[in-house]
C-alpha positions, 0 to 999 in steps of 0.5 A, a space after each residue: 080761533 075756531 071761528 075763523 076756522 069756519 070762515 076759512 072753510 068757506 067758498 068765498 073769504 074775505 080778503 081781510 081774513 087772509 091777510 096779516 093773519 097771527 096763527 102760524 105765531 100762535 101755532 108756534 109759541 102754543 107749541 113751545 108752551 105745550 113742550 115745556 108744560 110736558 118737560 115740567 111735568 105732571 104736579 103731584 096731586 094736580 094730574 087730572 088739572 094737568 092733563 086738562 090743561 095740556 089737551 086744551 093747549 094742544 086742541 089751540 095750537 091744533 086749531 091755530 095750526 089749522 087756520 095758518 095751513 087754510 090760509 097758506 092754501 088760498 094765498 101761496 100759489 103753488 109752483 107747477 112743472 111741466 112734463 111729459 112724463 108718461 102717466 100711466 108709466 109712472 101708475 105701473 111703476 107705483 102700482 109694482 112699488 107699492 106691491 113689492 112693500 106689502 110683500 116685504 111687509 107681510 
């Protein structure tokens, strides 16, 4: 999968791999593995094997995440708005909003 990760990075991709792609599917059930393993828990005397195993589950479901999240935004058009809103409006608005939070915060 990393492979194609570095494919997917590139300017120009073959069409061939963004269509009838499997990661989202392989994200999905990588992740429910991941969640079982960690419900079934560490088996006594297996701890570093265990842990092992996890983070290569977590690194494929990561990667598979990755590759599905590339192709995703070379293949769905977003949907854009118009609007006349007023833009340096709305950066003084959140320019005070954000202030206003680090003077809760701090």
């Amino acid at each position: 999968m990393g492979k194609y990760t570095r494919i997917l990075c590139e300017a120009d991709v073959p069409e061939r791999h963004l269509e009838d792609h499997p990661f989202g599917l392989i994200a999905d059930n990588l992740r429910f593995v991941e969640k079982r393993l960690r419900e079934a828990g560490t088996p006594v005397g297996r701890e570093k094997e265990f842990n092992t195993l996890l983070r290569a589950v977590a690194k494929a479901r990561s990667v598979a995440a990755m590759n599905d999240s590339l192709i995703r935004q070379r293949t769905i058009v977003p949907n854009v708005i118009e609007s006349d809103i007023d833009l340096e409006g709305l950066k003084t608005l959140t320019t005070r909003n954000t202030q206003r939070l680090i003077d809760q915060v701090g």
